[in-house]
C-alpha angles and dihedrals in degrees: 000000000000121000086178111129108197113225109216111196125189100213120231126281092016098136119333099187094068144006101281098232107199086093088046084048101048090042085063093045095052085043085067094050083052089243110159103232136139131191139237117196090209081189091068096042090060095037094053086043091050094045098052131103091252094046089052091052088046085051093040091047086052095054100103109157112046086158081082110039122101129261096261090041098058090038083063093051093051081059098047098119096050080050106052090042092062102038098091103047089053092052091058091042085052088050092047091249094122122029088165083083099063097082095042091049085044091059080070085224101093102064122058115243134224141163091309093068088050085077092055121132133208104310104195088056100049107047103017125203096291093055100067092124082053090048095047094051089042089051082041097053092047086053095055092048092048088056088043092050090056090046084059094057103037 
């Protein structure tokens, strides 16, 4: 008999905006074989390091040259200690670890804001008194393209 276990990886940047399910698929396929496997989203496992505390003061300390960076750019790395102070709570509210969150990220006071807020709409409208967990992921995700934008840059 066997005792081999398969290792199936997702490799990095697949597809950010949801889990990418062919490893999830061919997992249940070899369950039904009885083959003993398990599965690791390597995307997950950057983008999580990436999007830490320790990984923005790694991206912060990296940044040399601000004499360079554009306006929006620089005005994100004047802010990099309220960033990297609320990265990691936004991580865990995104990951449903912290729900709490919703209504401090809805007051629109908690994140910092770049060029990516100044597209906002109206807010109220869109998203009304009883969406204030939608609010908050929408604020959220502006948040993490705001920092992404700034990664792009640096």
């Amino acid at each position: 008999m066997n005792n081999q276990k398969l290792l199936l990886i997702t490799p990095p940047f697949t597809q950010l905006n949801t889990p990418y399910p062919a490893t999830a698929y061919i997992k249940g396929y070899l369950n039904t074989l009885k083959v003993d496997s398990t599965q690791m989203d390597l995307g997950i496992e950057v983008i999580l390091s990436i999007f830490s505390s320790s990984g923005l003061k790694a991206i912060f300390g990296e940044a040399r040259n601000l004499d360079g960076l554009s306006k929006n750019a620089y005005h994100i790395h004047t802010l990099k200690d309220t960033y990297i102070k609320t990265i990691d709570p936004v991580i865990a509210f995104l990951q449903n670890k912290d729900d709490t969150l919703a209504y401090l990220i809805s007051e629109e006071k908690f994140l910092p804001q770049a060029s990516k807020f100044n597209a906002l709409d109206d807010m109220p409208w869109a998203f009304g008194t009883m969406g204030i967990r939608d609010k908050a992921r929408h604020l959220a995700t502006l948040y993490l393209e705001d920092v992404g934008d700034y990664i792009a840059e640096v």
